[in-house]
C-alpha positions, 0 to 999 in steps of 0.5 A: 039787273045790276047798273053796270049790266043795265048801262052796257046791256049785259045779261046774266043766266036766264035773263033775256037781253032788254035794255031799260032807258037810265034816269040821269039827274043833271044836279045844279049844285048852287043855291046863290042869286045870279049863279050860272049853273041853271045856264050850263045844266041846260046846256049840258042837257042839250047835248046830252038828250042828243045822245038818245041814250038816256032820259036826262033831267035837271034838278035844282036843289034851291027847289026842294028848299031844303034846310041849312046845316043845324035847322030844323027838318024840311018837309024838302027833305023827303022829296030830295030823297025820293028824287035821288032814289028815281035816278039811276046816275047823276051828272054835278054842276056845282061850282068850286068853293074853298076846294070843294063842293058848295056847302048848299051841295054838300048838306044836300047829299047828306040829307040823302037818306033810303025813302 
């Protein structure tokens, strides 16, 4: 079953209509001491577990000690990856940095491989 279909519980020929509860990852974009983003993942999870229509979970990317740009690999790297692959949709708190995403998040999606 497609996302779109399994998000609004369409059903193609043959297919009775089920709906699968999505996994959504609420993502902390910064790896900084002191950043905010652990206090607005738990807030936005808050409200959005009250929706009931999702199983929402926060990842922090600081966990999967992923490497920086040019290091070497990460036994991290494998997680991240298998993480990512478990979800069906993805919420990003991550603060602006030059007019963009943090190079933390940024090394991060790019890591992002098929397990």
């Amino acid at each position: 079953m497609g996302f779109f279909n399994q998000l609004f519980g369409r059903k193609s020929k043959g297919e009775q209509t089920m709906r699968e509860t999505l996994n959504i990852g609420i993502i902390l974009g910064s790896t900084r001491q002191g950043r905010v983003s652990p206090q607005v993942g738990s807030w936005v999870k808050e409200i959005a577990d009250k929706r009931g229509d999702a199983n929402y979970e926060i990842i922090d990317i600081a966990e999967f000690k992923l490497p920086f740009l040019g290091e070497a690999d990460s036994p991290g790297i494998a997680a991240w990856n298998e993480k990512l692959y478990s979800l069906d949709g993805f919420i990003f708190i991550v603060q602006e940095y030059n007019h963009s995403i943090t190079g933390a998040l940024k090394n991060a999606l790019d890591l992002a491989r098929e397990p």
